[in-house]
C-alpha positions as CSV (number, residue, x, y, z in Angstrom):
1,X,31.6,5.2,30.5
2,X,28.9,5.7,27.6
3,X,25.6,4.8,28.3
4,X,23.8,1.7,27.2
5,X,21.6,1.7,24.4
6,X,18.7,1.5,25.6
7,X,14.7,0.4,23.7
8,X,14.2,4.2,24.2
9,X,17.0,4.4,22.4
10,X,16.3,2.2,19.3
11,X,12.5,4.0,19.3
12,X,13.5,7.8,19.2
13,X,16.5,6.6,15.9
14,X,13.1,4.3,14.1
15,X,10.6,7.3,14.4
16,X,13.7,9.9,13.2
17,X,14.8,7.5,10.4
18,X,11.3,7.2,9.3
19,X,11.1,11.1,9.3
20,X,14.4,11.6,7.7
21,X,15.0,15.3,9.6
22,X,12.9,16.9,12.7
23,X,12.7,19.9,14.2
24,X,14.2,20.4,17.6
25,X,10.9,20.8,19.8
26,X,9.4,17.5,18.1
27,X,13.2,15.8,18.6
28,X,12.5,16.8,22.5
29,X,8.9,15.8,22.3
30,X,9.7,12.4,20.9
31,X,12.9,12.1,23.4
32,X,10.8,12.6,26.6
33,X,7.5,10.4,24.5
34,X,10.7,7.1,24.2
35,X,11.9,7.8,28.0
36,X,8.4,7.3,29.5
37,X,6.7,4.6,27.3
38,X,10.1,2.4,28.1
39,X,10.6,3.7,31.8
40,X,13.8,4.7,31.0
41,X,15.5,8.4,32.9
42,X,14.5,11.2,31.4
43,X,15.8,14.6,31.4
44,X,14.6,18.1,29.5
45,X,18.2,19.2,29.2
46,X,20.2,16.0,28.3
47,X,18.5,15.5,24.6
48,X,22.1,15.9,23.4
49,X,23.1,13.3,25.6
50,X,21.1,11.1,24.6
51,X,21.8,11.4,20.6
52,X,25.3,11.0,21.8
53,X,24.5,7.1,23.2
54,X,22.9,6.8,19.8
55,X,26.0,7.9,17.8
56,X,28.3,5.6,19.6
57,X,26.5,2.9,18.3
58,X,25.8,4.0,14.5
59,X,29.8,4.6,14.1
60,X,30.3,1.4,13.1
61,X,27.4,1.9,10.8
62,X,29.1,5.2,9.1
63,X,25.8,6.9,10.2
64,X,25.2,9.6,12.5
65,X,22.6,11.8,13.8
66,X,23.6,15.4,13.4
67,X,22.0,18.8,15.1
68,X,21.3,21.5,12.1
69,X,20.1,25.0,12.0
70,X,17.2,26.3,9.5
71,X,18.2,29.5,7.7
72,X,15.5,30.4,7.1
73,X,14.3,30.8,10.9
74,X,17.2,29.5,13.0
75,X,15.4,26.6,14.6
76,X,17.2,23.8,15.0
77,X,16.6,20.6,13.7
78,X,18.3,17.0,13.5
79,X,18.8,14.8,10.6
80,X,20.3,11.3,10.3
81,X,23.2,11.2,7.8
82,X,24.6,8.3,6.2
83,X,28.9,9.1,6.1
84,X,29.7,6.6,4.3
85,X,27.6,8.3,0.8
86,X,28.8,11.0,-1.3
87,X,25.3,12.9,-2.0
88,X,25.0,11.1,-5.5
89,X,25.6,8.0,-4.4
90,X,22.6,8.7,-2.0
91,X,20.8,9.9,-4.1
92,X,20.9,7.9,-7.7
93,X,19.0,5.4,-6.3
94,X,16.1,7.7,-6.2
95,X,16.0,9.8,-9.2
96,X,16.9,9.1,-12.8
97,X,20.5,10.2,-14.4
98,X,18.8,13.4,-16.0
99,X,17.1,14.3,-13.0
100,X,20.5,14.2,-11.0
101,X,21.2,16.5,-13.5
102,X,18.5,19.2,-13.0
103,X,19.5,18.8,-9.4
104,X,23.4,19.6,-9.9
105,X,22.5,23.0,-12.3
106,X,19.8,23.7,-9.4
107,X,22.5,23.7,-6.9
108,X,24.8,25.9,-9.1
109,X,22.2,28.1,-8.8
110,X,21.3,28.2,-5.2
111,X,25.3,29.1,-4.5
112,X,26.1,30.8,-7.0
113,X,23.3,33.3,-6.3
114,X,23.9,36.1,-4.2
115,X,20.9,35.8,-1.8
116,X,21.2,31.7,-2.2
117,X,17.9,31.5,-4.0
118,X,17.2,30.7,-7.5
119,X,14.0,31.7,-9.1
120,X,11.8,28.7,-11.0
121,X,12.2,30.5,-14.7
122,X,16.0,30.1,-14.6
123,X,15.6,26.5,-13.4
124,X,12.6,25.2,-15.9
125,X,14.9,26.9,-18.9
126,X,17.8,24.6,-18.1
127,X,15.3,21.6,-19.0
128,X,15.9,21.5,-22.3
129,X,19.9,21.8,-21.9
130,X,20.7,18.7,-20.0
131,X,23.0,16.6,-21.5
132,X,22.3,13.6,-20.2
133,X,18.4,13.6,-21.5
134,X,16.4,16.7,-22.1
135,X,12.9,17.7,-20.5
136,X,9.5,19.5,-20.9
137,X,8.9,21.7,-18.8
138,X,6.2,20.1,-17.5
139,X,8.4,17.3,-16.5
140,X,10.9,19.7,-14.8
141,X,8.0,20.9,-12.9
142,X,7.0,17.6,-11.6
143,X,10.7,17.0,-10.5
144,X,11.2,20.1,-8.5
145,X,8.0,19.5,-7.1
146,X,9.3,16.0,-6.0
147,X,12.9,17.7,-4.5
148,X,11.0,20.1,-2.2
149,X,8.6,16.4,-1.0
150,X,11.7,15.0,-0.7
151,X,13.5,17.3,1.4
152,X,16.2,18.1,-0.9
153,X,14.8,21.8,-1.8
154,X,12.9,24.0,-0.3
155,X,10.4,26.4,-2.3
156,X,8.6,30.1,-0.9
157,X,6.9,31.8,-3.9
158,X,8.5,30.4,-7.1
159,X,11.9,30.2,-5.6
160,X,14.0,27.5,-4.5
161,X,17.0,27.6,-1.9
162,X,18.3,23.9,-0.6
163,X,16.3,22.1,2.6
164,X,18.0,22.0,5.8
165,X,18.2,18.7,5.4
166,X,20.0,18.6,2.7
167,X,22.7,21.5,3.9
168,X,23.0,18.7,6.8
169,X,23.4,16.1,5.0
170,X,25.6,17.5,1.7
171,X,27.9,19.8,3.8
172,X,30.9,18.7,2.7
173,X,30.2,18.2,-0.8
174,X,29.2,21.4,-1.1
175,X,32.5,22.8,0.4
176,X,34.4,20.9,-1.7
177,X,32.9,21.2,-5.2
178,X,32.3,25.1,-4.5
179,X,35.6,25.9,-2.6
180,X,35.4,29.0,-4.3
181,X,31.7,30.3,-3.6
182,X,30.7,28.4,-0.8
183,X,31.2,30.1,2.6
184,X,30.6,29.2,6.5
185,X,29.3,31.3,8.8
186,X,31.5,33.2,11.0
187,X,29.5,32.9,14.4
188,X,27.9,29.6,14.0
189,X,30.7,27.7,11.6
190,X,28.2,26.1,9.7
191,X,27.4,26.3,5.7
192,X,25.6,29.3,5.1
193,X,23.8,29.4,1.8
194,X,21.7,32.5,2.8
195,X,24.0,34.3,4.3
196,X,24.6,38.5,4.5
197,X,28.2,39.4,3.8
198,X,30.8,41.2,4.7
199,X,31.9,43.9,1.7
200,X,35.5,44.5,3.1
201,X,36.6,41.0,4.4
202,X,34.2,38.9,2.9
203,X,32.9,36.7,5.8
204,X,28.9,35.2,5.8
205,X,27.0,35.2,8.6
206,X,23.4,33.4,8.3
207,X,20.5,35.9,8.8
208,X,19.6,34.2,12.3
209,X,22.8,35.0,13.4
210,X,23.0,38.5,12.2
211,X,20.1,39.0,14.1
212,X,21.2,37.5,17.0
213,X,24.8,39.2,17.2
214,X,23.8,42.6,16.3
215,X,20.8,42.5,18.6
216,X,22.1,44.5,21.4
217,X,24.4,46.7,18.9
218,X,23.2,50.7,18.2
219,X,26.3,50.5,15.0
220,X,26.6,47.0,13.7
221,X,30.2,46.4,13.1
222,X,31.7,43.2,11.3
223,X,33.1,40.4,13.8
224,X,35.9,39.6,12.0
225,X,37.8,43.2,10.7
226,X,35.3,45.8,12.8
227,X,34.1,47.9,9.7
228,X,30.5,49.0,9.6
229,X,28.0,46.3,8.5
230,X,26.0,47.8,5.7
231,X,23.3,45.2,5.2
232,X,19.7,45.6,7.2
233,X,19.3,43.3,10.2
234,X,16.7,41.0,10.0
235,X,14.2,41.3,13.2
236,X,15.3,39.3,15.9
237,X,11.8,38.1,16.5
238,X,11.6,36.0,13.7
239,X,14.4,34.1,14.3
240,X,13.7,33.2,18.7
């Protein structure tokens, strides 16, 4: 039998709707902060549990709270998504036609790259090629700048990748627009966008999971068809 929904409950999905995404150690913060301020059981471990509850009752609701992984340090993090949306539909109400736009040839980008970054110079140059309206620079500057506030990018010195929350949150899209490009990774199953992969069989792996898998290995071999992985593998520190 699934358990009640509880005012714990209803605080922990307000304070995450009003965040959009959180990391893992403030989701467990905010899960033990709900239990005790309504004297409800509490439990380090049973976090997952407890989003479970939650779930049950957004079904109805076509939303759900779903566990994520950063790529760019492993940590995980949850997000509430909306099922019922295709990611322009979620996002049009936000942003002008043109600005979908930039968005779109940004994302082309991203996973199209082979690293799944794409530097600012080759974005700000498709500014004045959208065909819905054309920008200034300037303008496409602003925009970006609003993306990476809004979660939807994320920048580290002049180059843009996508958010986690947006990976989260546009999965599917993403697998089905880019059938042919976009990848999983092979140890996690999740959509990696920076990813290493394999030169013989072509699998992904996300760089926090080719730390973690190779960790303990002298001569890295590829999970999938055993020949030698040739990329450098990221420090496992980084990624704990």
């Amino acid at each position: 039998m699934a358990a009640q929904m509880s005012d714990a409950h209803r605080r922990f999905l307000q304070v995450l709707m009003s965040h959009g995404i959180m990391e893992g150690s403030e989701a467990r913060k905010l899960h033990r902060c709900c239990c005790e301020i309504h004297k409800v059981y509490y439990a380090h471990d049973k976090l997952d549990d407890f989003i479970t509850t939650i779930n049950i009752r957004l079904q109805p609701l076509f939303m759900q709270i779903r566990k994520g992984m950063s790529e760019g340090d492993g940590r995980a993090h949850y997000a509430l998504v909306n099922l019922a949306e295709t990611e322009i539909t979620k996002m049009a109400s936000d942003y002008a036609e043109n600005e979908l736009e930039l968005f779109r040839k940004t994302m082309d980008l991203i996973i199209l790259s082979e690293n799944g970054f794409a530097c600012s110079t080759d974005i700000l140059n498709l500014a004045d090629q959208l065909k819905t309206k054309k920008m200034k620079k300037k303008e496409a500057e602003q925009v970006l700048k609003i993306f990476v506030e809004d979660k939807w990018l994320s920048e580290r010195n002049g180059e843009y990748t996508l958010h986690t929350r947006c990976i989260m949150e546009m999965e599917q899209y993403i697998l089905s627009i880019y059938q042919d490009t976009a990848r999983k990774c092979n140890i996690c199953h999740s959509l990696a966008i920076q990813s290493q992969v394999c030169e013989t069989c072509g699998i992904a792996m996300h760089l926090p999971c080719v730390a973690k898998y190779f960790k303990a290995q002298t001569e890295p071999r590829c999970p999938h068809c055993n020949d030698f992985w040739p990329h450098e593998i990221p420090g496992t520190k980084q990624y704990i």
